[in-house]
C-alpha positions as CSV (number, residue, x, y, z in Angstrom):
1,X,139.3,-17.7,97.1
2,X,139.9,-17.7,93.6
3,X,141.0,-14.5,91.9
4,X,141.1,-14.4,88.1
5,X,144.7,-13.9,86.5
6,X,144.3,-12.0,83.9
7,X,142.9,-9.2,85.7
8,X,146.0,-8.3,86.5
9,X,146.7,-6.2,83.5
10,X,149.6,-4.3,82.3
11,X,149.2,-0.8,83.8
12,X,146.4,-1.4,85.4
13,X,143.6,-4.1,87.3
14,X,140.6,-4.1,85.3
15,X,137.4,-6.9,84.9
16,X,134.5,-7.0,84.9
17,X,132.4,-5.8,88.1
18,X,130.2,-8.5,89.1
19,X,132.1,-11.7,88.6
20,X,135.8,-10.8,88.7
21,X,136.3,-7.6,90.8
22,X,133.8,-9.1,93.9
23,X,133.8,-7.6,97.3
24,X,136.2,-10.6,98.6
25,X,138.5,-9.9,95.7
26,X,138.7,-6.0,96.4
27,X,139.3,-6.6,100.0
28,X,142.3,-8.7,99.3
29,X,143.5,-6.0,96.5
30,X,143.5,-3.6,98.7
31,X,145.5,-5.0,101.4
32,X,148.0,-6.6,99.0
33,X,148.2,-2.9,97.3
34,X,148.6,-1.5,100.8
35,X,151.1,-4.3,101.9
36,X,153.3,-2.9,98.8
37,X,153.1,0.7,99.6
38,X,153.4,0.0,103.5
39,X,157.2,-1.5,102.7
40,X,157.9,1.1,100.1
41,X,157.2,3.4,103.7
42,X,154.1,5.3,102.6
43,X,151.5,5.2,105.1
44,X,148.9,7.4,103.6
45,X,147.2,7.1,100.4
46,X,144.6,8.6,98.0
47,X,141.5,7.4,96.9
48,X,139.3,8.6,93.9
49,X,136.6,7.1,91.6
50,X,134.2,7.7,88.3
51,X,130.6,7.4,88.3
52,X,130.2,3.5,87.3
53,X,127.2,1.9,89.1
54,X,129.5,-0.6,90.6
55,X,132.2,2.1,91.9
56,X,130.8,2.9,95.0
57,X,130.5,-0.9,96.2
58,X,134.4,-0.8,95.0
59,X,135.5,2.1,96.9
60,X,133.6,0.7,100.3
61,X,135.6,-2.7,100.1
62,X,139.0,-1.3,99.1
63,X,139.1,1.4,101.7
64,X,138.5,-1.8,104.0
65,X,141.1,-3.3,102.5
66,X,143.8,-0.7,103.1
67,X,142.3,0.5,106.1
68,X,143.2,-3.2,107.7
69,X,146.9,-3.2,106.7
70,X,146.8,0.5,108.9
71,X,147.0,2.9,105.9
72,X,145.6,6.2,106.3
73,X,143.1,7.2,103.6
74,X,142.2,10.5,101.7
75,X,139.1,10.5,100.0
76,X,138.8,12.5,97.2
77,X,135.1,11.3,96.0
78,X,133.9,11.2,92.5
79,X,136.5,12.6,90.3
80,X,138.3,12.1,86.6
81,X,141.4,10.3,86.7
82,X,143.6,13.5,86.1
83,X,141.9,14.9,89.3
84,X,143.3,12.4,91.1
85,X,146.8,12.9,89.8
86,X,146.5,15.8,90.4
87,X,145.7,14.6,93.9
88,X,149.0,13.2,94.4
89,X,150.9,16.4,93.8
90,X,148.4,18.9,95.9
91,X,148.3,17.1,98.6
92,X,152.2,15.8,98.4
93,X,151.0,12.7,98.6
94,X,153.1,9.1,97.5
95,X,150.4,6.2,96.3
96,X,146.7,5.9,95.7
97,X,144.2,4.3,93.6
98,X,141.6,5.7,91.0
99,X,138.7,3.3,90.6
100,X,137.5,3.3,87.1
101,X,136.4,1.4,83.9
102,X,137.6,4.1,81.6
103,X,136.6,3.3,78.1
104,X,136.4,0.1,78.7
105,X,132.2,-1.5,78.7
106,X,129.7,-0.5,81.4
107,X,129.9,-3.7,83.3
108,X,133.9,-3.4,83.6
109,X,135.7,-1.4,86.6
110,X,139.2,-1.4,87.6
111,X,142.3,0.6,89.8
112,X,144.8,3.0,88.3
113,X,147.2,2.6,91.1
114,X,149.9,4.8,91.9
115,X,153.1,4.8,93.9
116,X,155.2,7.8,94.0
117,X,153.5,10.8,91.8
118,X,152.8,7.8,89.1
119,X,150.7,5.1,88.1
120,X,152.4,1.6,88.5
121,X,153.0,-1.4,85.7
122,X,154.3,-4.3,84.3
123,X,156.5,-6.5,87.5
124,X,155.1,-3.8,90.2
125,X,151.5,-5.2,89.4
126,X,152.0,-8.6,89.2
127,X,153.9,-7.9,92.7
128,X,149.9,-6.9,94.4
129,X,149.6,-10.3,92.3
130,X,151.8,-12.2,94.3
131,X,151.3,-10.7,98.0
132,X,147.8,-12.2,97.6
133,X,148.8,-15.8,96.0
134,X,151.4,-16.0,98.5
135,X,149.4,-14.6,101.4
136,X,152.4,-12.2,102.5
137,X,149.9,-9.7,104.0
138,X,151.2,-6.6,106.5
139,X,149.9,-7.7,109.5
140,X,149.0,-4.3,111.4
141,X,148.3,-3.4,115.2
142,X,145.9,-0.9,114.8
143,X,143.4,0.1,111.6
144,X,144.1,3.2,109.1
145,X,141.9,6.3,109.2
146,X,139.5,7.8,106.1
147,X,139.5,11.8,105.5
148,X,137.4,13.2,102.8
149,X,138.9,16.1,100.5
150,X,137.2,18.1,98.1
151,X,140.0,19.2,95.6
152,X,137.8,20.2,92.5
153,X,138.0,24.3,92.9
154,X,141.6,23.7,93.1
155,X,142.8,21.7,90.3
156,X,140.4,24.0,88.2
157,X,142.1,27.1,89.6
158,X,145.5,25.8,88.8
159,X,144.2,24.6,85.1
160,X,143.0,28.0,84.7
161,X,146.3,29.6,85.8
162,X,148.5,27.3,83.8
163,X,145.7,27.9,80.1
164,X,144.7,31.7,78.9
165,X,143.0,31.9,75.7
166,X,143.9,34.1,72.9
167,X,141.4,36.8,71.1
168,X,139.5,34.7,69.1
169,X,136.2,33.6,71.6
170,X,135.5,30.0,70.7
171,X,132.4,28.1,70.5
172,X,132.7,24.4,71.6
173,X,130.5,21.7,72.0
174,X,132.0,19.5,74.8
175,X,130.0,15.5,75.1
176,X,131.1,14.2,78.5
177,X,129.4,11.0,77.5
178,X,127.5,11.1,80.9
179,X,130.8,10.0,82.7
180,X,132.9,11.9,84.8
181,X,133.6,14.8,83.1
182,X,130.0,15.7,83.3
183,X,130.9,17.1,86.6
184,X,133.2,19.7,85.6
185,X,133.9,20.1,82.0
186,X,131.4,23.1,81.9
187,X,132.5,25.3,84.9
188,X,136.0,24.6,83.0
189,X,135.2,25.9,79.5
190,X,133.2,28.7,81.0
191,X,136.0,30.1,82.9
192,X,138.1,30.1,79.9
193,X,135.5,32.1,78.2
194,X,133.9,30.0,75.7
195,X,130.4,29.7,74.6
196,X,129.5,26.2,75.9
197,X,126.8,23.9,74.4
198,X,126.8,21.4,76.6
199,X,126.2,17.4,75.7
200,X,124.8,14.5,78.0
201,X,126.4,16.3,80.8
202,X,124.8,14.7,83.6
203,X,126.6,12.0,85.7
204,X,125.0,9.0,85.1
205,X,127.1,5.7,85.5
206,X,124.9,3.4,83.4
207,X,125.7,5.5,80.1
208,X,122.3,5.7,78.5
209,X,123.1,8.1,75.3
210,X,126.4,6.7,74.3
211,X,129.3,4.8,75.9
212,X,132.0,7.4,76.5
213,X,134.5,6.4,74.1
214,X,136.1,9.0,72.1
215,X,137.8,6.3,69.6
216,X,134.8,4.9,68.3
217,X,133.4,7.0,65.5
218,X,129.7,5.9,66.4
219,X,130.4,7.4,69.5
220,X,130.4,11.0,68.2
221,X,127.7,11.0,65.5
222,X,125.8,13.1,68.6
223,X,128.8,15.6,68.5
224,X,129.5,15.9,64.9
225,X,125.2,16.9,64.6
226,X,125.7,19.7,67.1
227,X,128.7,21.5,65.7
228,X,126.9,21.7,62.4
229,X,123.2,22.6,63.9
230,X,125.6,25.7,65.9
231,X,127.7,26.4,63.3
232,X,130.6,25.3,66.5
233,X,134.2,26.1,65.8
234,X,135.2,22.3,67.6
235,X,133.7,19.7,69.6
236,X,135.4,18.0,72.1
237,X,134.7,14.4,73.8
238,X,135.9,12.3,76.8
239,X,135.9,8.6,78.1
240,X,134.4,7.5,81.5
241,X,137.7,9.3,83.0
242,X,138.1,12.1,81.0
243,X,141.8,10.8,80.3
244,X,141.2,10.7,76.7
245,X,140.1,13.5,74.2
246,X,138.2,13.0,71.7
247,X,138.1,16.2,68.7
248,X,135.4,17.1,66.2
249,X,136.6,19.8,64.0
250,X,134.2,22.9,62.2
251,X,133.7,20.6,59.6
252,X,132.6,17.3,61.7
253,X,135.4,15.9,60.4
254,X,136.6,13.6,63.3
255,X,140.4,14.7,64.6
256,X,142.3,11.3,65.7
257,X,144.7,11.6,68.3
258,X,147.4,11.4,66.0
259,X,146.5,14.6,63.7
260,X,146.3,16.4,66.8
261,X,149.5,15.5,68.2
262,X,151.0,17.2,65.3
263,X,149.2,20.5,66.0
264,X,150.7,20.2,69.8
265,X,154.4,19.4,68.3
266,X,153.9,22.6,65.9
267,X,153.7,25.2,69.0
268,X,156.4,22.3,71.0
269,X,159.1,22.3,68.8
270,X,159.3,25.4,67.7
271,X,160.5,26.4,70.9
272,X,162.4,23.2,71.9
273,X,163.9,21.9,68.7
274,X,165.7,18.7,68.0
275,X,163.6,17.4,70.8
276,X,162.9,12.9,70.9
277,X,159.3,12.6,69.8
278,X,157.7,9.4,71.1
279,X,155.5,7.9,68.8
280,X,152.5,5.3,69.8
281,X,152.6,2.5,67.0
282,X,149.6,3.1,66.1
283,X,150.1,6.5,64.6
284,X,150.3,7.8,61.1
285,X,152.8,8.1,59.0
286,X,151.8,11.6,58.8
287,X,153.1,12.3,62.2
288,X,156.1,11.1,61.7
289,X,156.5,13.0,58.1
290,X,155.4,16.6,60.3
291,X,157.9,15.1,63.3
292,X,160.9,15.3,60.9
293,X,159.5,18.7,59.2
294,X,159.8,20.1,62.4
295,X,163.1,19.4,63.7
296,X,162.1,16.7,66.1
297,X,163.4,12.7,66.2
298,X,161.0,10.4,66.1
299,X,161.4,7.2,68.5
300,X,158.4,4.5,68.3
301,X,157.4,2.7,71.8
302,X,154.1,1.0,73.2
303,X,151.3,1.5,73.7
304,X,149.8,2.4,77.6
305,X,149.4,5.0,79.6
306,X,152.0,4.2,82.6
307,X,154.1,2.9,80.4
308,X,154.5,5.9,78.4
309,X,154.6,8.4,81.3
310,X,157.7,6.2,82.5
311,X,159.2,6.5,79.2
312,X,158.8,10.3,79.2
313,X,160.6,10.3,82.7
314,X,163.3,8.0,81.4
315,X,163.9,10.4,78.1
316,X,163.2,14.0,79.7
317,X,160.5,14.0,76.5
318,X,158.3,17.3,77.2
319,X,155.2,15.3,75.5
320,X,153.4,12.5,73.4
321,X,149.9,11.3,73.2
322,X,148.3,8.3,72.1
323,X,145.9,7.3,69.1
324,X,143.4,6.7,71.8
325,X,143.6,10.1,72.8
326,X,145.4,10.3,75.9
327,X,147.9,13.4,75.5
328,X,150.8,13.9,78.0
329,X,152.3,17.6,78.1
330,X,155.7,17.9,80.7
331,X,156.3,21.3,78.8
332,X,154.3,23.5,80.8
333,X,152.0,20.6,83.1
334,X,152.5,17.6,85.3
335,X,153.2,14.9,82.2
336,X,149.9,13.1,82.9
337,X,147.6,12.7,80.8
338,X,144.7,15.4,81.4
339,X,142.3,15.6,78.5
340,X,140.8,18.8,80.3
341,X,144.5,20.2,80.1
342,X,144.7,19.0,76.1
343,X,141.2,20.5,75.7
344,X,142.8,24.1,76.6
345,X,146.1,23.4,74.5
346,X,144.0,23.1,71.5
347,X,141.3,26.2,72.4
348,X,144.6,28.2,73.1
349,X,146.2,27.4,70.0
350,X,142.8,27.8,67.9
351,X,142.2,31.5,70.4
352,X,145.1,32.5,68.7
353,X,144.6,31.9,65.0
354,X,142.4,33.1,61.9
355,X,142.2,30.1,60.6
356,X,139.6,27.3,61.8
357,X,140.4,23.6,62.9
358,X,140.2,22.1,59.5
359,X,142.3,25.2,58.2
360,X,145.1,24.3,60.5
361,X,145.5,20.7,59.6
362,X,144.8,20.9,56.0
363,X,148.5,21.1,55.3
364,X,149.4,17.7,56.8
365,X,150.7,15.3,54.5
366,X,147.3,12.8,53.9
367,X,147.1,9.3,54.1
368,X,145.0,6.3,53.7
369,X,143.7,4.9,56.5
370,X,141.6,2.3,58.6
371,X,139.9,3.4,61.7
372,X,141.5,1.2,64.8
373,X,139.9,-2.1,64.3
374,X,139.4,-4.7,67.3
375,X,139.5,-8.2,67.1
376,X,137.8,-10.4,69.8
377,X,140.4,-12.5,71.1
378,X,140.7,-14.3,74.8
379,X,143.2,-13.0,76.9
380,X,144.6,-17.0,77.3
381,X,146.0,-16.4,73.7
382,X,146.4,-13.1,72.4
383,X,149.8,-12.5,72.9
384,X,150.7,-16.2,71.9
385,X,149.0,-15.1,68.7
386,X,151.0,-11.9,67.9
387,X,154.1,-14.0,68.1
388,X,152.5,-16.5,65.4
389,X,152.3,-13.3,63.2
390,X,155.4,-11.9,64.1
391,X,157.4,-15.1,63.7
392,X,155.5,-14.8,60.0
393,X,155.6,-11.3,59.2
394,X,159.7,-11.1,59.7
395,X,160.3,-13.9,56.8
396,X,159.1,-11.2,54.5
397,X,159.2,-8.1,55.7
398,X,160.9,-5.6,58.1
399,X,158.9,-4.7,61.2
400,X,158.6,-2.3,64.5
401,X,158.0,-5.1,67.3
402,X,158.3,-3.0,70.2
403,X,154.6,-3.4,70.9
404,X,153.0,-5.9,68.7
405,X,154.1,-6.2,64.9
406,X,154.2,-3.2,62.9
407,X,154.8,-4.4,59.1
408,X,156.2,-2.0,57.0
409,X,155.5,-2.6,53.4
410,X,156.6,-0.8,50.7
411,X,153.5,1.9,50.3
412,X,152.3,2.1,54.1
413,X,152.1,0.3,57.1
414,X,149.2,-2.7,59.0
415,X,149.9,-2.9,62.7
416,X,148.4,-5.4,64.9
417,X,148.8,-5.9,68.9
418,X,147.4,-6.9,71.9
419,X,145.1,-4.8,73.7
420,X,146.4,-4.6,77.5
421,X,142.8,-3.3,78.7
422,X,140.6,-5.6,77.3
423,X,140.1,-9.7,74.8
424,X,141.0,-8.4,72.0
425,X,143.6,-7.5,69.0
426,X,144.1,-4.0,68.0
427,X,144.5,-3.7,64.1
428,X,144.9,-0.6,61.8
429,X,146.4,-0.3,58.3
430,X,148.1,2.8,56.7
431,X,148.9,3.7,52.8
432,X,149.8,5.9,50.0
433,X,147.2,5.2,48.1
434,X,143.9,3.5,47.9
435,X,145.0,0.2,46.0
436,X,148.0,0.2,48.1
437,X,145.7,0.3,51.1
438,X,143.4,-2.7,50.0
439,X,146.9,-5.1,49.2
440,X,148.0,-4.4,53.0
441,X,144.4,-4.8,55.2
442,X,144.1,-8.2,52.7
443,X,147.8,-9.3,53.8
444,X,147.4,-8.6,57.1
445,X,143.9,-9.9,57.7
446,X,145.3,-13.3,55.9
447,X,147.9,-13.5,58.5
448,X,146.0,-13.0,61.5
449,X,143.3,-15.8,60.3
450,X,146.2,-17.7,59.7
451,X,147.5,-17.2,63.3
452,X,144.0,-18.6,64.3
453,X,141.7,-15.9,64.7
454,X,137.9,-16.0,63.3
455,X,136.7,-13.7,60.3
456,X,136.3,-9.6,61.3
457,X,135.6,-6.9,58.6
458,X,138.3,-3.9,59.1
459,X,136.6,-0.5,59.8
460,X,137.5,2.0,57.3
């Protein structure tokens, strides 16, 4: 049986539904994920999933999977991918998988999967790789059981004892993109005391308003009209997972991940000073300026959910986020990223003040940016082609290479890397000023042709 290679991604197993992620294939990844687990001595795991069309077909063929190897299985249903790590601390559990696509396109799946309290990545993945090339199977005497569990009243409970808002009653649009928020992200605001306005709200796996991706800016064009039509003080958006937040301010100014981390570090570091700030690559320059202003040491690293939760493990950091909008808090929550969770940081800190969104982040130092831009590029070659670029870039310039090439130039920044999710090149570019701007997206752009990718147009 052929299995494709490069589903086997960084932090994750992701392809696309039909042709790569087949029944046969999910069997076999689920007993070569239960064969790992089984010698790690766990010998009951959790199981979750979003509302995709092809998650249910998924679920049925990895249960079978694990239940072969003798695992014992909790079901958990249709939940967001925070639900299920939340699952793994409620019910003291040590592995599991979350089936989902995330962001990524309708006809993708894939399996979060998780040993300990955390997802795996990197050489643990590529280890379910090799139990199934090397047909090292746990060969079992008896099969696993399946339990269902219904933990949705009580990770909202313990949301709503861990967020109380302020004064100040809010009024918030919230899109769930007709993913797996949809199920929950208005009993949520509600309890907190909002006025909700709900948007596309209902589950419905083949996406037919949008496709729930908070990054996109075409994405939210249905967001930014409601705020305005009622007169909302902040919209709020999630991916297929609801691991990701997307934020529209009172304005419709769209809120990137990055702006908002600096309104988390504001209330973090005034309390925890001289704290290590992780900083995606991606991120302004203007986080990095606030960072310093407030006491805190920057400290760049990749890209990637599991590999940033590890990181935050490895430097006792209390948070960090991503561009991409994936925010991890340790200060007062688990460390996983739980855009429900961020949802009531920002409400909180927004219950509490006079001024609006926009008022709060009007201070920040500005910059010139591109949105994220992505390239098409096969998996076969991407990362051979950020070396090309790197082996360039570093004749002439000084760069961050901890996750793809960061070129620092002498009026901003133009990063690109390798997407570990999907074919493609992540690009974004970063300056003082507008000329400045246009000399680094032309310089950078010039490389990456150069490296032997086709002709794109950079999103501004």
């Amino acid at each position: 049986m052929h299995i494709n290679p490069n589903i086997f991604r960084e932090y994750d197993i992701r392809g696309i539904a039909e042709t790569q992620l087949t029944p046969p294939v999910v069997y076999k990844i689920g007993q070569a994920y239960g064969s790992f687990v089984l010698g790690k001595g766990v010998t009951k795991v959790l199981i979750g999933g979003d509302v995709r069309l092809s998650t249910p077909v998924i679920r049925e063929e990895l249960i079978k999977g694990l239940t072969s190897v003798g695992l014992h299985i909790i079901d958990i249903g249709t939940v967001t991918s925070p639900m299920f790590y939340f699952g793994l601390h409620h019910l003291d559990l040590d592995g599991g998988i979350m089936i989902t696509g995330s962001h990524n396109p309708g006809d993708y799946n894939g399996m979060k999967m998780a040993y300990g309290k955390s997802t795996i990545y990197g050489a643990d993945i590529q280890q379910i790789k090799k139990i199934i090339e090397a047909d090292k199977i746990t060969e079992s005497e008896g099969k696993g059981t399946v339990a269902a569990a219904d933990i949705s009243e009580a990770y909202l409970n313990m949301l709503y004892s861990k967020i109380r808002l302020g004064p100040r009653r809010l009024k918030v649009v919230a899109d769930a993109g007709n993913g797996a928020a949809s199920l929950y992200i208005e009993k949520f605001l509600e309890s907190l005391g909002c006025e909700v306005i709900p948007l596309f709200c209902e589950p419905d796996g083949s996406f037919p308003n949008h496709h729930p991706d908070p990054v996109k800016r075409e994405n939210l064009t249905y967001l930014v009209d409601e705020i305005k039509k009622h007169q909302a003080e902040v919209g709020v958006a999630y991916d297929g997972d609801a691991d990701r937040l997307g934020v529209v301010d009172d304005t419709g100014e769209v809120i990137w991940g990055d702006k908002l981390m600096a309104l988390y570090w504001r209330e973090i570091l005034a309390t925890n000073p001289g704290q290590q700030a992780i900083i995606e690559v991606k991120c302004s320059q203007a986080l990095v300026d606030e960072i310093e202003r407030l006491g805190g040491r920057p400290y760049f690293y990749k890209t990637g959910h599991s590999l940033i939760k590890a990181k935050m493990k490895e430097l006792d950091a209390l948070f960090t986020g991503e561009m991409s909008g994936h925010m991890f808090f340790a200060d007062e929550y688990y460390g996983f990223d739980d855009a429900f969770y961020a949802t009531g940081r920002l409400l909180r800190t927004l219950s509490h003040s006079e001024k609006n969104l926009s008022g709060l982040l009007s201070d920040l130092p500005q910059y010139y940016s591109t949105a994220e831009t992505r390239i098409d590029c096969p998996d076969e070659v991407k990362f051979s082609i950020i070396e090309k670029i790197k082996d360039q870039v570093l004749m002439e310039y000084d760069a961050i290479t901890v996750d793809g090439v960061r070129v620092i130039y002498p009026d901003g920044w133009g990063l690109v890397r390798a997407s570990n999710t999907q074919p493609v090149l992540v690009a974004r570019c970063e300056a003082k000023t507008p000329e400045s701007l246009s000399f680094i997206t032309g310089d950078l752009k010039e490389r990456i042709l150069r490296a032997g990718l086709q002709d794109f147009k950079w999103e501004y």
